[in-house]
C-alpha positions in Angstrom: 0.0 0.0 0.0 1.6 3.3 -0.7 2.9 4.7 2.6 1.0 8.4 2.4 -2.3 6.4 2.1 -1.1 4.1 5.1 -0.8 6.8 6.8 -4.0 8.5 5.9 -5.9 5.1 7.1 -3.7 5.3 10.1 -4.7 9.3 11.3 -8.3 8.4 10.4 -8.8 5.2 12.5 -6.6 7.6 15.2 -9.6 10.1 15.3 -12.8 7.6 14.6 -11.4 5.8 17.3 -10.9 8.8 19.6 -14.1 10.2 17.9 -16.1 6.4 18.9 -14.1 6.6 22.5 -15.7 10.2 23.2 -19.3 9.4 22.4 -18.7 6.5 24.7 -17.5 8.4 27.3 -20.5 11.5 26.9 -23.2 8.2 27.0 -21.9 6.5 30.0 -21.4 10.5 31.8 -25.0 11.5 30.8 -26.5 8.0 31.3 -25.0 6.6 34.6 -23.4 9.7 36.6 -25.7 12.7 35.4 -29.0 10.0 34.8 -30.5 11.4 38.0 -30.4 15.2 36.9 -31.4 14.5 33.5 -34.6 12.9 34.0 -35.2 15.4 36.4 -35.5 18.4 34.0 -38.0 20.6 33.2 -37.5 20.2 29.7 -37.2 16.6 29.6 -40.1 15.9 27.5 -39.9 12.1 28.0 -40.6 12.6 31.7 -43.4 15.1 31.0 -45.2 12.7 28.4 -44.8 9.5 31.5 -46.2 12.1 34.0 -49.5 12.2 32.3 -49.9 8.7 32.9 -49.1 9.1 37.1 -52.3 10.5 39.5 -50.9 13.1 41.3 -50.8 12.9 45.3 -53.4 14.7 47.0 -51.6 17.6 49.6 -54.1 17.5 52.9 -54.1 19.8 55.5 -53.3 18.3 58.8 -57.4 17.2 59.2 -57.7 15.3 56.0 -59.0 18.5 54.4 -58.2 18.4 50.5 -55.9 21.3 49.1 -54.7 20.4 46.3 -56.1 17.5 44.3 -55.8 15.6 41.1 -58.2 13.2 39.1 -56.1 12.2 36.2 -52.0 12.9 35.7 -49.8 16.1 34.3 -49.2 19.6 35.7 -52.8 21.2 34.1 -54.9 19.0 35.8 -54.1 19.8 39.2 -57.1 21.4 41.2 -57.1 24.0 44.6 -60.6 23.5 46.2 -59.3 26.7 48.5 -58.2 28.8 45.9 -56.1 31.7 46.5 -56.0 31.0 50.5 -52.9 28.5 50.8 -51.5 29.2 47.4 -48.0 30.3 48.8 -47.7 26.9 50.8 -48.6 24.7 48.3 -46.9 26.7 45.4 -47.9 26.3 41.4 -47.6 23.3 38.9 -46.7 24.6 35.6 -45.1 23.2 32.3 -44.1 26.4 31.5 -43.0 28.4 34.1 -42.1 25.0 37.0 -42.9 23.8 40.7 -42.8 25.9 43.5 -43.9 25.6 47.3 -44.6 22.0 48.4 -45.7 20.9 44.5 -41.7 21.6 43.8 -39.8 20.9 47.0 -41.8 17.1 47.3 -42.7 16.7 43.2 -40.9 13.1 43.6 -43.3 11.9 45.9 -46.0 13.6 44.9 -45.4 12.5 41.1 -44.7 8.8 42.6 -41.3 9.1 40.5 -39.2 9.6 43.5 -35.8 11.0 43.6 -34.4 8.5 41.3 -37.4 7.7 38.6 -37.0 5.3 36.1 -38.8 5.4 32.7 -39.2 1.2 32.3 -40.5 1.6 35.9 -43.1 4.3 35.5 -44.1 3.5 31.8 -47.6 2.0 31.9 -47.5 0.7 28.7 -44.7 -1.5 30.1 -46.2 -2.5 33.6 -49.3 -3.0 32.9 -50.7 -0.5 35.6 -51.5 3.2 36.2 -49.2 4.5 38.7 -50.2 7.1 41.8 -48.6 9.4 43.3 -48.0 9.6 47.6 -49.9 12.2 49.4 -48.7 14.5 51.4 -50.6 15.7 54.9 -48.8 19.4 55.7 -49.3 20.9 59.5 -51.3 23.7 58.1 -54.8 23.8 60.3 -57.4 25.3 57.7 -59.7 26.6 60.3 -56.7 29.2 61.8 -55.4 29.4 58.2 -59.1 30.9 57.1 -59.0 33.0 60.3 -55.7 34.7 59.5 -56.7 34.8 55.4 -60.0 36.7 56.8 -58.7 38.9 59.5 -55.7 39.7 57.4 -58.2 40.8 54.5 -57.2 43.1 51.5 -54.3 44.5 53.2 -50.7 43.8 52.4 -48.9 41.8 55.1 -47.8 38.4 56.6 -49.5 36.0 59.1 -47.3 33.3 61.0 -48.8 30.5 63.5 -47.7 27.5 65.0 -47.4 25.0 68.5 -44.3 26.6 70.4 -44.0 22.8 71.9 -43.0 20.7 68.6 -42.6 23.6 65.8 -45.7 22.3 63.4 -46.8 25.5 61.5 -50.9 25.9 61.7 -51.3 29.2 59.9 -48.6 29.9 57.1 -50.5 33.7 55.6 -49.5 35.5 52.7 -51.4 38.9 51.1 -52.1 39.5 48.4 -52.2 36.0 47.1 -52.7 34.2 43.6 -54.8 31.5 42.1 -52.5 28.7 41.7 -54.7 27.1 38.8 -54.0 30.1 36.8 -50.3 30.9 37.1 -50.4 30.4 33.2 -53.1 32.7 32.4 -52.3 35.5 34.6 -48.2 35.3 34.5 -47.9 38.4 33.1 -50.1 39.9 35.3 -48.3 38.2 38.1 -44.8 39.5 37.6 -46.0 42.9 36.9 -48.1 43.4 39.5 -46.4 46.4 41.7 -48.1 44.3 44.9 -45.7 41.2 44.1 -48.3 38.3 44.9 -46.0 35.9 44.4 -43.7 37.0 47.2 -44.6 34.5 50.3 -44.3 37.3 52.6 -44.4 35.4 55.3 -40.9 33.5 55.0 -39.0 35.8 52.8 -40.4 39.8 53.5 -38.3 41.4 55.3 -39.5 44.5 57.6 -38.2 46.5 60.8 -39.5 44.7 63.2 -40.3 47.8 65.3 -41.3 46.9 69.2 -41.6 43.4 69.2 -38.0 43.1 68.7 -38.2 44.0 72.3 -39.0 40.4 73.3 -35.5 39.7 72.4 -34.2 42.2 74.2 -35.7 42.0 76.9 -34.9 37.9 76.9 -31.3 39.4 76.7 -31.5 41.5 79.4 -32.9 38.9 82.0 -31.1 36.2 80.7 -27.5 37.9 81.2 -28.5 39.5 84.5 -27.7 42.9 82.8 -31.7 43.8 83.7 -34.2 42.5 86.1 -38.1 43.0 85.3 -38.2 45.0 88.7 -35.5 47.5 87.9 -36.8 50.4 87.7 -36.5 53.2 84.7 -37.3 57.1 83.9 -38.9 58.1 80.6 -39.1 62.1 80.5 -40.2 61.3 76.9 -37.1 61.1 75.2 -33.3 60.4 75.7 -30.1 61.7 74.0 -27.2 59.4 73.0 -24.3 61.7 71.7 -25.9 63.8 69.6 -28.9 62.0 68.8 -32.2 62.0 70.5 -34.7 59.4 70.5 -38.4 60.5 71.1 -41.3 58.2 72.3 -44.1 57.7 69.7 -46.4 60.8 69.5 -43.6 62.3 72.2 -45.3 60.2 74.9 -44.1 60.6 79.0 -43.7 57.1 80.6 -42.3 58.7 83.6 -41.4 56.2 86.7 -41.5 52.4 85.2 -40.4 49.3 85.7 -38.7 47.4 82.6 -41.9 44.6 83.3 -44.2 47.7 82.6 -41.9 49.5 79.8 -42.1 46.2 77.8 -46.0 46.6 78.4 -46.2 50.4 77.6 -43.8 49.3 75.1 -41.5 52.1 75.9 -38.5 53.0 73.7 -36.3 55.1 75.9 -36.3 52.6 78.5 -34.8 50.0 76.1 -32.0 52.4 74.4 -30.7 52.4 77.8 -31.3 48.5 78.1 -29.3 47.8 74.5 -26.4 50.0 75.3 -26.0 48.3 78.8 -26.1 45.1 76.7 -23.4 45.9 74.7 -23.3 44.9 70.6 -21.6 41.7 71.3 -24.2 40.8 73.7 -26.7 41.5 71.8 -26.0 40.4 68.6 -25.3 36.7 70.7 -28.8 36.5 71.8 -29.8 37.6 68.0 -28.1 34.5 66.9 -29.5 32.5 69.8 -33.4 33.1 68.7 -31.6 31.8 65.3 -32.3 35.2 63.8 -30.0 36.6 61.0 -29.4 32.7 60.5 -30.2 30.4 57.7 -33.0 27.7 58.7 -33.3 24.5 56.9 -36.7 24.8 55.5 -38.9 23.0 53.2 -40.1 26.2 51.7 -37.0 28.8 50.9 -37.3 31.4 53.4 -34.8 34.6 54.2 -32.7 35.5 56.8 -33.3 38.7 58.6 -30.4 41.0 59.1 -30.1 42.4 62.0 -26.9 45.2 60.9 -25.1 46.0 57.2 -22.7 43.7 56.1 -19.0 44.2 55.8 -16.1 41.8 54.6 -13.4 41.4 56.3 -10.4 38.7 56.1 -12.5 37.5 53.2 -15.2 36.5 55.2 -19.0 38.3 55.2 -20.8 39.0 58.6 -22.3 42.1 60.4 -20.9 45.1 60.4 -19.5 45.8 64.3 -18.4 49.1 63.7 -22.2 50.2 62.7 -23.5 48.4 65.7 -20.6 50.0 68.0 -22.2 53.5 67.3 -24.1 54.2 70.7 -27.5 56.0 68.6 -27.6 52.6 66.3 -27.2 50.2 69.2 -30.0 51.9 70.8 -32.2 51.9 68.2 -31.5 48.1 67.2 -32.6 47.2 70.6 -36.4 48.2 70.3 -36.1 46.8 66.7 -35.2 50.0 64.6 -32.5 51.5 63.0 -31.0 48.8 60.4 -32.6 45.6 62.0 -35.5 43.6 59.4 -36.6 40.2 60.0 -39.1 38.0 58.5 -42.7 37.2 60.4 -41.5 33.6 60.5 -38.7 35.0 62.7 -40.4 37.1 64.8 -43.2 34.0 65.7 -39.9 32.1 66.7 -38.6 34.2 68.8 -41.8 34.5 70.7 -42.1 30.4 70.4 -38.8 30.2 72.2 -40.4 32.5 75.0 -43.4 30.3 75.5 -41.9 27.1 75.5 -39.7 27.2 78.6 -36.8 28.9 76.7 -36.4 26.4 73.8 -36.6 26.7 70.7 -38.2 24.3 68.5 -37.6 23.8 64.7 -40.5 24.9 62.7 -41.7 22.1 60.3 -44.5 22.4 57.6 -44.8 18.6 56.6 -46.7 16.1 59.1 -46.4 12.9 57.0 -45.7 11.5 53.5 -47.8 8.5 52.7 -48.1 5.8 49.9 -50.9 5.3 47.5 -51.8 2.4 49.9 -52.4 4.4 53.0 -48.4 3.3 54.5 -46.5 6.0 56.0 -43.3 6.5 54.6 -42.4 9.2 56.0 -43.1 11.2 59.5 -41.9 14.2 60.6 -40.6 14.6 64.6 -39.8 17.6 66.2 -36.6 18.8 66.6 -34.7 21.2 69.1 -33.3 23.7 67.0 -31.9 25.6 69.8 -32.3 26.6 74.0 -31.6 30.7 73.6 -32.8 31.4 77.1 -32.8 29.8 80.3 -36.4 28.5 81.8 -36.6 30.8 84.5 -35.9 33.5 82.2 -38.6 32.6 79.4 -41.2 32.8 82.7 -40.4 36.0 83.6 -40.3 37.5 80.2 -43.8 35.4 79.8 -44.8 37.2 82.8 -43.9 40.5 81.3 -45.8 39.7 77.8 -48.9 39.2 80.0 -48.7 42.9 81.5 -49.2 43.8 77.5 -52.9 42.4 78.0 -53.9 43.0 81.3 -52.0 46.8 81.3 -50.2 47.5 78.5 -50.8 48.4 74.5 -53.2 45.4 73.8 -55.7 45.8 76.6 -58.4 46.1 74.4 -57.1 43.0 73.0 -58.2 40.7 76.3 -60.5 37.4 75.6 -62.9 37.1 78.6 -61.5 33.1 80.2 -58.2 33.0 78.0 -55.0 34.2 79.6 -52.5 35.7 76.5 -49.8 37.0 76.1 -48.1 39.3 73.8 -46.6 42.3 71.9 -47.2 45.4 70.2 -45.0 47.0 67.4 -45.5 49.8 65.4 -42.2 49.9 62.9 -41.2 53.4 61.3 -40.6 52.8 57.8 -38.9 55.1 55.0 -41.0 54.1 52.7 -44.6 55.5 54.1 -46.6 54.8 56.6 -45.7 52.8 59.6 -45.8 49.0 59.8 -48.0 47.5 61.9 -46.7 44.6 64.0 -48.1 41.9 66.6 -46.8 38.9 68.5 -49.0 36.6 70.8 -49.4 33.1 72.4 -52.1 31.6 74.3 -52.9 30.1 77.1 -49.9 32.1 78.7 -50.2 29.5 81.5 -49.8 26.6 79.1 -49.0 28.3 75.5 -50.8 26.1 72.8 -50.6 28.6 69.7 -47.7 31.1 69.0 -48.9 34.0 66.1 -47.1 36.8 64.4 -48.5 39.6 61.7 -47.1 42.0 60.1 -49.7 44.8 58.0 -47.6 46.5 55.6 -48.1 50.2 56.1 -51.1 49.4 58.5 -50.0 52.2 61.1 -50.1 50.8 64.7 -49.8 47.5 65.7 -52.5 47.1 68.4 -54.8 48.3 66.4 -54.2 46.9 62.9 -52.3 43.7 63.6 -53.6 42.5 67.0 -56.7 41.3 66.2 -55.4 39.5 63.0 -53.5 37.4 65.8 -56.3 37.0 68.2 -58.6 35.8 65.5 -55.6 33.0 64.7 -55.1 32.1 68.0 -58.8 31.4 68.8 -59.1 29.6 65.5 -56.7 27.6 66.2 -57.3 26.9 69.9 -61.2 26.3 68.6 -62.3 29.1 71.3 -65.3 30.6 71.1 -65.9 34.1 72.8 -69.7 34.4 74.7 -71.5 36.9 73.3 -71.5 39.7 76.2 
């Protein structure tokens, strides 16, 4: 054979060879080590066309009610018997635009493909049998989640409840709220919308936290032995740190107090003095404790709060110290002003840590998983996420929330029979009008139901957000108040 053709055949066996060796390679990466994200895809049209073939699991609230429900297979016949009102909890099923809520974060088990689905397994032409999805029975209590939804009404704003003993979330609120049947339709709508439905306030809106933050500090205070409730305080109306003065709301005199009753009158002077005897460090510790301006491992995503700016330093991100060492911002941060924002979720926790004995359990949205044959595969059990507080401490801040109903900003708050406790916060805002915040649990004696709310430019707490937490509480407890 003439050598320069040898070598021809030579170089272009060399590269079909190398050409073959590469497709092998790209077929067993795709197919064996990358199978699992592949047939996960969106786009994956294979695993769309199988899908219409599976009955979706039915998501139930924590009685057996239905909210979410499918007859037949495929992401556009999925059904919401409660509409709009838990549409931020269970999330949207679209081929177009994805999964969100608990239809994305538990699609395996709700699509019966599970993490690792198989198209021979699931392909009914091939088995013989229709497949089912598991359902999935969530924490959420419809009754107090309809309260909330109702109280809460057209206004902007966040609803949180749950059991401070295990963590199981009864009331998870959102407004304004969406159709999930008709993400397609209204998309456009959706994302233009200046109101941002689809923002689950609840676990991702960030707001200053205003006066309830003082449940924290006030935790901190007693905790530390920096403060007692029985100390005793002067409120002329306002105090000056440096060259900044801090005025009451509407220039209010608290005179002679005790920090029991300033937490009641919910007076700011009283704890600017508190936060600076604190310290930052101290503080910010006790921040960290309640497991604020932390990342919690949620099924739904939710947001950290922030309780200062960030700065970098040494490559590494965390709050900026310098800020917080500034005597006027310290101050402020300590009755929940100034740079602090955290999310409803966070301020129902730190409450929840208050009412159950100082410990702090991890909230939890999922009860059970279970199979198309009525077996539970999976359960969920509660779970320490921290202690912030010591017992005798949680009592006597407990003690201190109570004053807030029997003398303080939410006596017209009181439910004949039912001992409560709580908090009022009315949060300055930049934007507009002030936010209005509220923080309760009930029975105080034997806390059952922990509720936050926060109404975006509502004004003042008591008045606006209050009773959106006492019609919670009592939905949830199933109280009924006698006429009279």
């Amino acid at each position: 054979m003439d050598p320069l053709l040898k070598r021809r055949v030579r170089f272009a066996g060399f590269w079909a060879t190398f050409a073959f060796a590469l497709l092998a390679a790209a077929f067993v990466y795709w197919q064996v080590y990358r199978s699992d994200w592949l047939i996960r895809q969106p786009y994956n049209r294979h695993l769309a066309l199988l899908e219409r073939h599976i009955r979706r699991g039915t998501i139930f609230d924590t009685n057996g009610i239905p909210l979410a429900i499918s007859k037949s297979g495929g992401p556009g016949r999925r059904t919401y018997p409660q509409g709009s009102l838990c549409a931020h909890v269970l999330g949207y099923l679209s081929a177009r635009y994805g999964r969100t809520g608990i239809e994305g974060a538990l699609d395996p088990q709700l699509s019966g493909m599970g993490a690792r689905p198989s198209p021979l397994a699931l392909n009914p032409l091939l088995t013989g049998q229709r497949k089912a999805g598991d359902n999935v029975y969530l924490t959420l209590d419809l009754a107090a989640q309809k309260a909330a939804s109702r109280a809460l009404g057209n206004r902007r704003g966040a609803v949180v409840a749950l059991d401070p003993s295990t963590g199981r979330i009864l009331a998870l609120v959102s407004h304004p709220s969406f159709n999930p049947a008709k993400v397609d339709a209204n998309w456009q709508a959706l994302i233009h919308d200046h109101r941002r439905p689809l923002l689950d306030r609840a676990l991702q809106g960030r707001y200053q936290p205003g006066s309830t933050f003082k449940v924290l500090t006030a935790s901190a205070a007693v905790d530390t032995g920096t403060d007692t409730p029985n100390d005793m305080f002067d409120c002329p109306g306002y105090v000056r740190i440096g060259r900044f003065t801090i005025h009451e709301m509407d220039h209010e005199v608290h005179g002679h107090l005790s920090l029991a009753q300033a937490l009641a009158q919910s007076c700011n002077v009283t704890f600017s003095e508190v936060g600076i005897k604190l310290g930052a460090d101290r503080l910010l510790e006790y921040v960290h404790r309640f497991w604020v301006d932390r990342p919690l491992d949620f099924i739904l995503p939710t947001r950290p709060g922030q309780i200062i700016g960030k700065a970098t330093r040494n490559g590494k991100t965390g709050p900026n110290m310098r800020l917080l060492a500034i005597p006027s911002i310290l101050a402020q941060t300590a009755f929940g002003q100034g740079q602090v924002v955290i999310t409803p979720l966070e301020d129902a926790m730190i409450s929840a840590a208050v009412a159950n004995h100082g410990i702090l359990m991890k909230p939890y949205l999922v009860d059970r998983i279970v199979d198309p044959e009525g077996h539970v595969v999976q359960q969920t059990r509660p779970t320490i996420l921290a202690q912030p507080i010591r017992p005798s401490t949680a009592s006597a801040v407990t003690s201190m929330m109570e004053l807030t109903f029997t003398e303080g900003t939410a006596r017209h708050l009181q439910v004949p029979g039912l001992l409560m406790a709580g908090k009022t916060g009315t949060a300055q805002n930049p934007g507009g009008r002030t936010h209005a915040w509220f923080v309760g649990f009930a029975p105080a004696d034997h806390p059952r139901v922990v509720a936050a709310c926060v109404v975006e430019n509502g004004g003042v707490g008591g008045v606006e957000a209050g009773p959106v937490v006492r019609a919670t509480i009592l939905a949830a407890l199933r109280y009924r108040m006698k006429p009279g």
